[in-house]
C-alpha positions as semicolon CSV with decimal commas, in nm:
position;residue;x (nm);y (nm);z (nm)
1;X;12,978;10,436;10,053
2;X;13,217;10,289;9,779
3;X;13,079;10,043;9,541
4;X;12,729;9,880;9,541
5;X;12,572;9,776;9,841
6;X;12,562;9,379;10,020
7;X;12,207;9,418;10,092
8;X;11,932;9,640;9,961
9;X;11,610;9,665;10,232
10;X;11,330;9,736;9,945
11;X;10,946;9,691;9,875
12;X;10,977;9,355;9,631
13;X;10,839;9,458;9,255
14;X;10,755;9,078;9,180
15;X;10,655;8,768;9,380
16;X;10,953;8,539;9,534
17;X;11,047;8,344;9,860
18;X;11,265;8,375;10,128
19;X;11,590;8,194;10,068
20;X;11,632;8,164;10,468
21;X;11,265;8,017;10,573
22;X;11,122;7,949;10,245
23;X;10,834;8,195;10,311
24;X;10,628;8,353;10,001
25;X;10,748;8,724;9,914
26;X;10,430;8,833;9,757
27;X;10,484;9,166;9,531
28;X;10,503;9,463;9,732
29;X;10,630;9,333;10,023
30;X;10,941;9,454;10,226
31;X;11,225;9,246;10,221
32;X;11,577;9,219;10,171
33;X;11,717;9,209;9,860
34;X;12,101;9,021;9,823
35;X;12,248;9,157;9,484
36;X;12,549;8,928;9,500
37;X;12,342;8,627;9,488
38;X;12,024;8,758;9,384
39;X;11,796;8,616;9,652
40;X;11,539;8,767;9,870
41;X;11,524;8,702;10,227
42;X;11,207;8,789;10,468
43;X;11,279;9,046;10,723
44;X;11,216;8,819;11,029
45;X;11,533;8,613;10,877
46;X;11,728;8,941;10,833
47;X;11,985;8,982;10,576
48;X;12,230;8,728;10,664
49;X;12,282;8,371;10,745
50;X;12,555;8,360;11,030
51;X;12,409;8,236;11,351
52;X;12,379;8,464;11,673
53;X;12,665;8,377;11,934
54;X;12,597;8,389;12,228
55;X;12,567;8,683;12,478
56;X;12,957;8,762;12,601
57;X;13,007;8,885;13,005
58;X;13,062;9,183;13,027
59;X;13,435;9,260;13,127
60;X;13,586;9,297;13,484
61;X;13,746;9,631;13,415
62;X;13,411;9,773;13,322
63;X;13,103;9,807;13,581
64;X;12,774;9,592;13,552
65;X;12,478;9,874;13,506
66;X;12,294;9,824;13,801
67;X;11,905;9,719;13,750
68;X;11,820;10,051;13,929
69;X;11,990;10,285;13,698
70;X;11,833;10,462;13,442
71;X;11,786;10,428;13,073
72;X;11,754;10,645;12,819
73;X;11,638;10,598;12,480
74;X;11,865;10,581;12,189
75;X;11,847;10,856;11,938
76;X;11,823;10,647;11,653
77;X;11,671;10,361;11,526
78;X;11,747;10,062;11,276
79;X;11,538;9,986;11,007
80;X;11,373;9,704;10,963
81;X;11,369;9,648;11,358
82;X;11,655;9,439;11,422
83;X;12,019;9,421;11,631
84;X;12,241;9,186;11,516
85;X;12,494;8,961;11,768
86;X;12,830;9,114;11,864
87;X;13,027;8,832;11,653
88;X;12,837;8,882;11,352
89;X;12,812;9,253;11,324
90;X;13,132;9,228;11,160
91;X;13,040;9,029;10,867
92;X;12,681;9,148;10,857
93;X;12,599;9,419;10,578
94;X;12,523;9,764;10,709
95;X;12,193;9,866;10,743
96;X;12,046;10,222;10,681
97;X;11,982;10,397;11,029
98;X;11,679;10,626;11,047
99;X;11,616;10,886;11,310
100;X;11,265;11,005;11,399
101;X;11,235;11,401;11,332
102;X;11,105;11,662;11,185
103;X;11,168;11,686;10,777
104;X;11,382;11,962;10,626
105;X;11,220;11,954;10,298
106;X;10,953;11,761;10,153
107;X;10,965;11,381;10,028
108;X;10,728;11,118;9,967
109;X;10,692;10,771;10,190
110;X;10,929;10,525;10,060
111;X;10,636;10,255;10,159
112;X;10,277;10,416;10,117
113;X;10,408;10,669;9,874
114;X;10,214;10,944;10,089
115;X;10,380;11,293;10,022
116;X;10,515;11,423;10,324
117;X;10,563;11,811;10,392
118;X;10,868;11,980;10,522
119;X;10,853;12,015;10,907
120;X;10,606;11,691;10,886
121;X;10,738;11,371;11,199
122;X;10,893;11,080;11,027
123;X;11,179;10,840;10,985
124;X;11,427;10,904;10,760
125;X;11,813;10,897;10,693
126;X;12,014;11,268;10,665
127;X;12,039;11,251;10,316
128;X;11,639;11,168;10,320
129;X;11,707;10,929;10,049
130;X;11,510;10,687;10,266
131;X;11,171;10,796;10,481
132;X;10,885;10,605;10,624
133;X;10,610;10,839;10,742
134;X;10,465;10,751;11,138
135;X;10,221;10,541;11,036
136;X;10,348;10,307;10,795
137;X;10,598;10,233;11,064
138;X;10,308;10,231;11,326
139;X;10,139;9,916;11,103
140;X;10,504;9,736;11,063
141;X;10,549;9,706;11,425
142;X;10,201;9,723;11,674
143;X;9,972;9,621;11,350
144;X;9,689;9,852;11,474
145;X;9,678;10,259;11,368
146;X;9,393;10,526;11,472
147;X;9,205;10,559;11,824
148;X;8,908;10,396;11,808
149;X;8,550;10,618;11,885
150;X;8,780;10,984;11,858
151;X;8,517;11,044;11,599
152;X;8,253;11,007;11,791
153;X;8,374;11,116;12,129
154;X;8,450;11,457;11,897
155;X;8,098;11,517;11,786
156;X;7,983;11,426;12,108
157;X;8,150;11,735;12,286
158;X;8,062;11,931;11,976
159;X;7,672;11,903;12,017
160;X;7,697;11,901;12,376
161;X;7,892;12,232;12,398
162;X;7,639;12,363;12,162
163;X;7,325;12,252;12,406
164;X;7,459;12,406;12,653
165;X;7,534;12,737;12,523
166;X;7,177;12,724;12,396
167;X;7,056;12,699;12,688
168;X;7,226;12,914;12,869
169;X;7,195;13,175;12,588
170;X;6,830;13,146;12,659
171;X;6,843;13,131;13,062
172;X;7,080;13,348;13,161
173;X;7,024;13,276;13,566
174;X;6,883;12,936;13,579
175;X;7,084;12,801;13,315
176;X;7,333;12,588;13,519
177;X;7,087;12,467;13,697
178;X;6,847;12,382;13,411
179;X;7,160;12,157;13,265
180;X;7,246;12,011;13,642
181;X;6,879;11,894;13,696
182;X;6,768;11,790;13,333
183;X;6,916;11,515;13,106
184;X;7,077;11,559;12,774
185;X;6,881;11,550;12,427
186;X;6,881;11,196;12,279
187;X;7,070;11,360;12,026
188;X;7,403;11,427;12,236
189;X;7,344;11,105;12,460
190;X;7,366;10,881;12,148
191;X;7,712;10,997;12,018
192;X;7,821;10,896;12,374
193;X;7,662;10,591;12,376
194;X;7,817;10,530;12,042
195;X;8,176;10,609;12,132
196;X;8,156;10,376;12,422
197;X;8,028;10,100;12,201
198;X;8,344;10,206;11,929
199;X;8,625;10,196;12,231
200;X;8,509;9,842;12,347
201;X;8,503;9,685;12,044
202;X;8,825;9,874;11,895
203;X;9,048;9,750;12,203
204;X;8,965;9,425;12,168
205;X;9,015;9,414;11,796
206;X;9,356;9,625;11,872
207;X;9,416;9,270;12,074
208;X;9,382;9,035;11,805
209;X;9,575;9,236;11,558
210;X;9,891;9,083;11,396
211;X;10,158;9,025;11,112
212;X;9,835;8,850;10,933
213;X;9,572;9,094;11,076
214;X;9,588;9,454;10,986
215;X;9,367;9,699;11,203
216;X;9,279;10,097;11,144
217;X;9,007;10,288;11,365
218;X;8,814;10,563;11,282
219;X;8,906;10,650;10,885
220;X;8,735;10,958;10,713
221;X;8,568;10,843;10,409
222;X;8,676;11,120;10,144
223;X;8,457;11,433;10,032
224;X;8,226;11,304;10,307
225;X;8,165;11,382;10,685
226;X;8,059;11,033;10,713
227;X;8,419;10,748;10,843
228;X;8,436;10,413;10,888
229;X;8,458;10,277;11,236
230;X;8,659;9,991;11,182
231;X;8,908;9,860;10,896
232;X;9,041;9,508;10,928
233;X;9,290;9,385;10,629
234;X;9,322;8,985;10,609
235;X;9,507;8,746;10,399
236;X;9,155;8,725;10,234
237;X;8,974;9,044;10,263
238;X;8,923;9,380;10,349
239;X;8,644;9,400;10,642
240;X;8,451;9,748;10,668
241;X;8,306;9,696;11,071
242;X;8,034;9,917;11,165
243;X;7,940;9,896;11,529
244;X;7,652;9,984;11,679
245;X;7,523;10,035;12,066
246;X;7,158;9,960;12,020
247;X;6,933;9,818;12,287
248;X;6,697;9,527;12,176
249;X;6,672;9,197;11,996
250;X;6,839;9,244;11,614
251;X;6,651;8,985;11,391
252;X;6,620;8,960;11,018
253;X;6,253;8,939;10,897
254;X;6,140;8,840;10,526
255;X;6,299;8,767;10,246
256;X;6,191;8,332;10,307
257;X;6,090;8,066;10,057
258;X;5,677;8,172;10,110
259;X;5,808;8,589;10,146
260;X;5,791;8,824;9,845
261;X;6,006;9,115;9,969
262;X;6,360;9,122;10,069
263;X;6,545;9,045;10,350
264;X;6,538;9,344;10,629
265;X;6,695;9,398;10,934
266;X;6,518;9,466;11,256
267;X;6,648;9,585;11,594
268;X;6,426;9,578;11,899
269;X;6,103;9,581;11,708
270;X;6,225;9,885;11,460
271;X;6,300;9,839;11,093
272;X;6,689;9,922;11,090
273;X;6,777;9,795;10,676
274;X;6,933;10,211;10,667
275;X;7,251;10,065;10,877
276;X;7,301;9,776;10,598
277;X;7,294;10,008;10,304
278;X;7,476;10,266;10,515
279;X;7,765;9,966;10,487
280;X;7,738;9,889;10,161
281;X;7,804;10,267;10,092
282;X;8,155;10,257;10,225
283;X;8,188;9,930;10,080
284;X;8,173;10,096;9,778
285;X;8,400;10,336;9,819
286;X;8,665;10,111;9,968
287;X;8,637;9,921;9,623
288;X;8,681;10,225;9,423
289;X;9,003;10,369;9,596
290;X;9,189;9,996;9,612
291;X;9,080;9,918;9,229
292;X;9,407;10,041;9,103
293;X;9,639;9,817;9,338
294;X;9,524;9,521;9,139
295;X;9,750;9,617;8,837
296;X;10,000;9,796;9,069
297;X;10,058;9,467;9,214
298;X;10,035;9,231;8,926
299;X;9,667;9,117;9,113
300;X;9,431;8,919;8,879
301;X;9,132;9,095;9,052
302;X;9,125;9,389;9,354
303;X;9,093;9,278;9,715
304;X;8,738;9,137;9,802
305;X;8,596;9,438;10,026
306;X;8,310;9,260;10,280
307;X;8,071;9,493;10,524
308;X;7,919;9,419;10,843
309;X;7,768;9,530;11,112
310;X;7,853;9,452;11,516
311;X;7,619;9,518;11,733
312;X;7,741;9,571;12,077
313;X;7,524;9,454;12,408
314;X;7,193;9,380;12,176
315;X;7,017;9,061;12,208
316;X;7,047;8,769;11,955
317;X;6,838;8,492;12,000
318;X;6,971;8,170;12,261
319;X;7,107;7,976;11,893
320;X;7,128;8,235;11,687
321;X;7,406;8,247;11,446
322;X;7,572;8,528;11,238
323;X;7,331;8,635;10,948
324;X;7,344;8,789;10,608
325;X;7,115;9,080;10,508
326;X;7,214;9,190;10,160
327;X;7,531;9,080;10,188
328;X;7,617;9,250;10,542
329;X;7,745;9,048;10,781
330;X;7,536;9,074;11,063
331;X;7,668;8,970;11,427
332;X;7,852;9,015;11,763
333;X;8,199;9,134;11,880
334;X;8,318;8,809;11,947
335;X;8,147;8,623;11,636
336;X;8,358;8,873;11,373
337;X;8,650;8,817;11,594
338;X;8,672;8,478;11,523
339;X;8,569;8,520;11,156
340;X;8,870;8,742;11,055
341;X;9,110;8,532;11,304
342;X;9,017;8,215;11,085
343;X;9,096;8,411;10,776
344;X;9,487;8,304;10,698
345;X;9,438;8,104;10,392
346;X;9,487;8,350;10,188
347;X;9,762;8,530;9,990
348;X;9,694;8,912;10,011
349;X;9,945;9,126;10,114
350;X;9,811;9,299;10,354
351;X;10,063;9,519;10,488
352;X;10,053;9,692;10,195
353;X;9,641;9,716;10,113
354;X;9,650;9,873;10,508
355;X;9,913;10,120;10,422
356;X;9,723;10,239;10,120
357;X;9,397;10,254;10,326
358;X;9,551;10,470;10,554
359;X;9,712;10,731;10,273
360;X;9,387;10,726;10,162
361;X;9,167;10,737;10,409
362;X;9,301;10,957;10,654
363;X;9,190;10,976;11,011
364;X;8,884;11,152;11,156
């Protein structure tokens, strides 16, 4: 293309506002960038000002489609996600199409920065001067990346697979019927039970995910076989969401005005405090691997990185409220919910904390 292009679509390097809605541009963000008159506009405004006409009928020479007929997909896409009107795709600056497929050589993500191998799925132009990898793409448009409890459902069929051949190893005639007639360890029954709990929550927390509400499921914490269940990114904070299927009232016990030891948590009569510091763990390690965005971004301080823990079906008391042990957030499925749905105050930019969450933390 001769001289310099109308429109640049770019990840913003300071802070600005959109010239069409007036909406903050916080540092990082993607946006459009107008050289000729050196203003940024959002990418729900698009690139240009002229108003959508509307539709035009379609012509008499030429057949209507019927609503029966089939359609088939196009094999390309536009990036960032939007068609502009018949009238004004004349005067509207091109945009850079990017077809999904498989890489001929090897380039980084032009959002995460993730470094993509040859033969690797992802978005990109011929010339791969411009390529988005699946999931950065995945968190621009549904807002919600990883399947919630594949973790767990894994491990499950792991040590299941490996009772069985135990047994069977060790009964070589009776051994189907020893597994038909008995019940499986506690061991292999609670990664079940856990998975279950992990898919109920992470649908509906799929459901409340948005433009302001980031969600990733089932991230491996690095040189660790431990993950986190649960990632939520708000204008406010990073949420680490640990859910657990236990049976039982959960209860915190000490740690009053007349009690010398610390706060613990209990769950159906059992000391449970483990699960809290369990949280704090990967609350830790969240910090460490989002420490450098701070001066990437021009940040006065990293993102605030909070823990808790949902417990799913357990019993809370008839006015009990959300609690605090430690610092862990300590509550239900529906209590968090509306926690990180009230959190919009804020000014993180949270597209691009989840992005680098899921570079770095891949999924398990």
């Amino acid at each position: 293309m001769e001289g310099p292009k109308a429109v640049k679509t770019m990840r913003l390097r300071y802070d600005g506002a959109c010239a069409g809605c007036e909406t903050p541009q916080p540092a990082g963000t993607r946006a459009h960038y107008l050289p000729a008159t050196k203003t940024v506009r959002c990418l729900d405004c698009g690139p240009t000002d002229a108003p959508p006409d509307p539709p035009k009928p379609h012509a008499p020479d030429r057949p209507v489609p019927s609503s029966g007929a089939p359609v088939h997909a196009p094999t390309f896409v536009a990036w960032p996600p939007e068609t502009p009107s018949d009238a004004a795709a004349s005067t509207a600056p091109a945009e850079t199409l990017l077809s999904q497929g498989v890489l001929s050589r090897a380039a980084p993500c032009g959002d995460c920065g993730r470094k993509l191998r040859r033969g690797a799925e992802a978005l990109h132009d011929q010339e791969l001067t411009e390529v988005l990898c699946l999931e950065c793409v995945t968190l621009d448009t549904v807002h919600s990346l990883g399947t919630p409890g594949a973790g767990a459902r894994r491990e499950h069929a792991r040590r299941l697979d490996r009772h069985q051949t135990r047994v069977r190893t060790a009964h070589p005639r009776l051994g189907g019927v020893i597994l038909a007639l008995a019940d499986d360890p506690q061991h292999v029954r609670a990664w079940q039970t856990g998975a279950v709990g992990e898919e109920e929550f992470g649908r509906r927390l799929s459901g409340c995910s948005g433009p302001r509400l980031k969600v990733l499921h089932d991230r491996k914490l690095p040189r660790s076989s431990a993950n986190i269940d649960h990632l939520a990114v708000t204008t406010e904070a990073v949420w680490i969401l640990d859910t657990k299927r236990y049976k039982g009232k959960v209860e915190t016990r000490g740690g009053g005005l007349l009690s010398s030891r610390p706060p613990e948590l209990y769950v159906g009569g059992r000391n449970q405090t483990k699960l809290v510091e369990s949280v704090k763990r990967q609350v830790e390690t969240v910090q460490s691997l989002l420490s450098p965005l701070a001066s990437e971004l021009g940040m006065s301080a990293p993102p605030e990185v909070r823990g808790a823990l949902v417990f799913i079906n357990a019993e809370f008391g008839l006015f009990s409220t959300p609690f605090e042990v430690d610092g862990v957030w300590v509550g239900w499925g529906k209590a968090i919910r509306k926690r990180l749905g009230d959190e919009t105050a804020g000014g993180l930019p949270g597209d691009v904390i989840a992005k680098r969450l899921a570079r770095d933390l891949r999924a398990d």
